[in-house]
N, C-alpha and C positions, 0 to 999 in steps of 0.2 A: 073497619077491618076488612069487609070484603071489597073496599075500594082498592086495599092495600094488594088485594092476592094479584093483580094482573102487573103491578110492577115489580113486586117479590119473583114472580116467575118471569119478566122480563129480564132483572137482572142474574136468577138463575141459567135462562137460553144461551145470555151475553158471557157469560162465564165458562158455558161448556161451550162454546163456540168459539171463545178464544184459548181454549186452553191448550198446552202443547200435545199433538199425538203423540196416540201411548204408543206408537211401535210396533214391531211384530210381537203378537199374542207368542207365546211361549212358558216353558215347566223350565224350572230353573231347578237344579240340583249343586253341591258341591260337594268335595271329596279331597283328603290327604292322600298321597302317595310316594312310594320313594323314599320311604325311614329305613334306617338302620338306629341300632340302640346302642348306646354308647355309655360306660361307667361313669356314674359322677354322684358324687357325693353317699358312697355307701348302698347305690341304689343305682338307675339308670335314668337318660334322656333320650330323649327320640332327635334326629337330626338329619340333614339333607332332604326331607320330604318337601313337595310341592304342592303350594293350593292349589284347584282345578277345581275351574268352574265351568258345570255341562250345563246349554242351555238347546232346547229342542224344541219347535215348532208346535204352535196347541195343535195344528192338523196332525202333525204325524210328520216326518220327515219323509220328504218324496226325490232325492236325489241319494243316488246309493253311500256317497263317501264323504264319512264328517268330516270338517276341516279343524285341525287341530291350530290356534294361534297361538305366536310364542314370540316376545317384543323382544326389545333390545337394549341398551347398557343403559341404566338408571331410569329405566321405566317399568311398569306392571302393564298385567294384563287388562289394565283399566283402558288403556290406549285406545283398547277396539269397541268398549263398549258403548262411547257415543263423543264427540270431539268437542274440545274446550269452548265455543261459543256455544252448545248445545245443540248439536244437527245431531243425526244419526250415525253412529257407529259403522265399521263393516262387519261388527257382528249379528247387529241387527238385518243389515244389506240382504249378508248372507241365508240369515234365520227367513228373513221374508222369501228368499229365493231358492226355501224345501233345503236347506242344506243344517243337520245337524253341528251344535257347533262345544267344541271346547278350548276355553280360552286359561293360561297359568301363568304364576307369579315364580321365576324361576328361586332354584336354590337362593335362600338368607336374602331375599330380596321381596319387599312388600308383604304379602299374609304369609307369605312362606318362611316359618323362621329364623335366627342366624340367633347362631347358640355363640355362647361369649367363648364361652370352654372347647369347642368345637370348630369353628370355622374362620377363617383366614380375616385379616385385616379388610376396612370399606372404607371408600373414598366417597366422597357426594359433585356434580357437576355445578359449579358457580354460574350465576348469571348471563358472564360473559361467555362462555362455554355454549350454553343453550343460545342464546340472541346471535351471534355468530355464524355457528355453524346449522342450526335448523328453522327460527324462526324468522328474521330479520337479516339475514344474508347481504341482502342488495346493500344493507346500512354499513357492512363492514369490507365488503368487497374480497376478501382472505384468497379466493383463487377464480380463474377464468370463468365467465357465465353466472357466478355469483349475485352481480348486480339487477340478472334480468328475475330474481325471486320475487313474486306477487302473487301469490295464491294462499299466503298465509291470514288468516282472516283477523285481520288487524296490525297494527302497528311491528308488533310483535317482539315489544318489549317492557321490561320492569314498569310494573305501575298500569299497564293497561290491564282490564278488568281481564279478559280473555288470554293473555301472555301469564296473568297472576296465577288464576286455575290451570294453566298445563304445567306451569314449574314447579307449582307447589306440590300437584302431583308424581314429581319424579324424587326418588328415592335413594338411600346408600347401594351401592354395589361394591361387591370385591373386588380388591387388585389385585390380587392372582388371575393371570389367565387359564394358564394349568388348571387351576382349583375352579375356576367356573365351569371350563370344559367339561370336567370331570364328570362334577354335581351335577350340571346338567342334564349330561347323556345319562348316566344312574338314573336320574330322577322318570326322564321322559320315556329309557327303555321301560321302567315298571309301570308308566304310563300308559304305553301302546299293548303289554301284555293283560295290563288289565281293559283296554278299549276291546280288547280281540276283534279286530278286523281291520283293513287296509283304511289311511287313512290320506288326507291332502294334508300335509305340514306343509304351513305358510309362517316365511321370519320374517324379521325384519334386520338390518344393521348385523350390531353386534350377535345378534342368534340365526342371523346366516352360514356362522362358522360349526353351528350344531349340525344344520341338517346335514353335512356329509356323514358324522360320527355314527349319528342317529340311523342313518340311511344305510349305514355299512352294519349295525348292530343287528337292525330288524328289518330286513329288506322286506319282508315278502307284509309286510304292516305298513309300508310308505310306498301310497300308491304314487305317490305325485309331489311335487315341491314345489310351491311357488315362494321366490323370493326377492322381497324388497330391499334395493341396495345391500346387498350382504354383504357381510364382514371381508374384509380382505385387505389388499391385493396380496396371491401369493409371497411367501416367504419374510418381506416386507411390512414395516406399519404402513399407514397412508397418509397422505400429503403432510400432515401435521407432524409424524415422524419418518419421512421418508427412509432415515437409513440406518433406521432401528430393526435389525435383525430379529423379525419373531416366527412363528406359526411353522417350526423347523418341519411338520410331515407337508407343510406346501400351503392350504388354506384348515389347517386345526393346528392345535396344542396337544392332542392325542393321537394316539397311533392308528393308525388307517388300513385297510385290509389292501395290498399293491401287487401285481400282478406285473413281472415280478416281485416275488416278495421281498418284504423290507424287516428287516430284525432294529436296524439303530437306521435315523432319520439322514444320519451321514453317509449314506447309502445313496441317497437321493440327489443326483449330478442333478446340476441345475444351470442355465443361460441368463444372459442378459439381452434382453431384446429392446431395442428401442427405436426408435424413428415411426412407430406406427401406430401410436397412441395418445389421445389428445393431452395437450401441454407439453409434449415430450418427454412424458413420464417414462421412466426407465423401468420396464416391466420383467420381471424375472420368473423363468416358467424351468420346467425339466427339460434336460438335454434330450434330445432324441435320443433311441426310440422311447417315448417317454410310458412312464410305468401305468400300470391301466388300474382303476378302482373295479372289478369283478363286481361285487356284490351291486353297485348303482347303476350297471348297463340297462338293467330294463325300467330306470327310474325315471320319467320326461321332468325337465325340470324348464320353470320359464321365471326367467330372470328380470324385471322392472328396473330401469332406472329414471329419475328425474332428469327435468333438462336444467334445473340451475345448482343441485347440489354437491357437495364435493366427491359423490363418486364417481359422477360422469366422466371425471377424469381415471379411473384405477378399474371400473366394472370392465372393461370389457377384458383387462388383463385376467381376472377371476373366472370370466366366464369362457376364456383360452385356456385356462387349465383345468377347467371340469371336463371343456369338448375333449381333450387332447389327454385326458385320462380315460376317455371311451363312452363318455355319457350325453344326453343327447339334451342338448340343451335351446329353448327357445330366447332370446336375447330381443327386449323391447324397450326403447328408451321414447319415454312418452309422448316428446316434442313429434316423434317420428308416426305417432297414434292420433296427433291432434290437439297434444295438451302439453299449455307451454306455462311457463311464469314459474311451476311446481317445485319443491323442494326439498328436503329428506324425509321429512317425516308429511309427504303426498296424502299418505290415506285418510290423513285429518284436516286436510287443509281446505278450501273452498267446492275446489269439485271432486273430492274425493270421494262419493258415488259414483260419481259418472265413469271415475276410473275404473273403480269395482266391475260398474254393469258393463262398457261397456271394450274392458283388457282384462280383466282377471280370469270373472266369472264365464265368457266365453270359454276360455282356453279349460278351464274344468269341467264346464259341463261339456268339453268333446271325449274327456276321458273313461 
């Protein structure tokens, strides 16, 4: 037996030496918010609340402002919490670099319920949908730049072990836009009222179209906005429905605080700009003098785009009507950073650290 004990503790060393790092040390909490109570059945239901989960540094958080993450159409907030081949998360990124963090599952999407009796129709995204347009791009070529996507870590489709864990992780979402809007801003104003203090809200995609509502709700609680390929482009869907008329106050489904003010969204004179946007995309912004957002003038906002995914063709029109509603925005398209091959969904993808540390996490911690 006591011959036994030097290789029992050999292959004990062998074990904790290979095992994966646990990560930034961290207190992990979670919390509903954002119910309203609704009659059903002789009795009531709780509905529109969101999961939210706070996770906070075991030191103590030593950067003044939590970052609030909030993902995009048919995902959860599991997005951030570490990337389908199993690296680190950018919540952990963040956690290791002092910044408190709260990451949520929006309205009727993942731990956040969707009441049958309650909340609008859900659609789910097929295969083709994800391999297409976020992980395997180059394999389907769909719009310009497309081909040069290689930062996805792995083939990045059906059947690969790493392509199996991100799809199976995404979820129904509603097709109401309106009805997302809504829920959303509901949810996340009673969010930020319960956070009580200024926070960084970081989206992504589809809940890029939040931070203006959000930003216009509770100004003086959104210190900062960083945003990954956000929803857009003004007025228009994007490449996939080019001339599907939506987002009538300009980039929301909700109405916006405008300067001058706006009562009905047909208020809102609008141009066609084109010749100055890659592809030739036909960008459509407000006529001059064009109307200003008050409430987000003192909100710095920095906008990320990928160099092979399909908003490099439509951000920069997004990011001409935030400028040009008064708001100051930073505009960084990664190839221009150093980092090339990346594609929608970057912050999961091969060096999506590096992106954190070395384009996000700057620009916040100057704030």
């Amino acid at each position: 037996m006591a011959k036994l004990l030097p290789t029992l503790l050999s292959f004990l060393l062998l074990g904790l030496a290979s095992a994966k790092p646990p990560g930034t040390p961290h207190y992990r909490d979670f919390f509903y918010v954002g119910e309203t109570f609704v009659p059903a059945d002789n009795s009531s239901i709780a509905a529109g609340q969101i999961y939210v989960e706070h996770l906070t540094p075991a030191s103590g958080p030593s950067k003044k402002y939590p970052i609030l993450f909030v993902h995009g159409a048919g995902m959860t907030g599991t997005n951030f919490l570490n990337t389908p081949d199993g690296r680190e998360g950018w919540a952990d990124y963040f956690l290791g670099a002092g910044y408190e963090v709260y990451i949520v599952d929006q309205p009727s999407r993942g731990r956040s319920p969707w009441q049958q009796t309650v909340d609008g129709q859900q659609a789910s995204f097929n295969s083709f949908v994800v391999e297409s347009r976020f992980t395997a791009t180059a394999k389907y070529g769909l719009w310009p730049n497309s081909t040069l996507h290689n930062q996805w870590p792995g083939p990045g489709t059906l059947g690969d072990p790493v392509y199996n864990k991100f799809y199976t992780s995404i979820v129904p979402l509603l097709i109401n836009d309106t009805e997302t809007a809504t829920k959303v801003n509901n949810a996340l104003v009673a969010l930020l009222d319960n956070i009580q203090k200024p926070v960084v809200l970081l989206t992504h995609s589809q809940s890029g179209l939040f931070n203006w509502p959000l930003a216009d709700s509770r100004p003086k609680l959104v210190k900062a906005i960083v945003t990954l390929e956000p929803g857009g482009p003004p007025f228009l869907g994007d490449i996939f429905t080019p001339t599907v008329f939506s987002r009538p106050w300009g980039l929301t489904n909700i109405p916006m605080t405008f300067d001058p003010p706006v009562k009905d969204p047909s208020e809102i004179k609008t141009i066609n700009v084109t010749g100055e946007f890659p592809g030739m995309y036909t960008c459509v912004q407000q006529a001059p003098p064009a109307r200003q957002w008050p409430n987000l003038k003192k909100i710095p906002v920095l906008t990320v785009t990928s160099e092979t995914g399909y908003h490099g063709i439509f951000d920069d029109c997004t990011v001409r009507f935030v400028r040009e509603a008064g708001v100051h925005v930073d505009f960084i398209r990664l190839q221009n950073a150093g980092f090339h091959g990346n594609g929608h969904m970057f912050f999961m993808e091969k060096n999506s650290i590096d992106i954190a540390k070395k384009v996000v996490e700057p620009w916040i911690g100057k704030l």
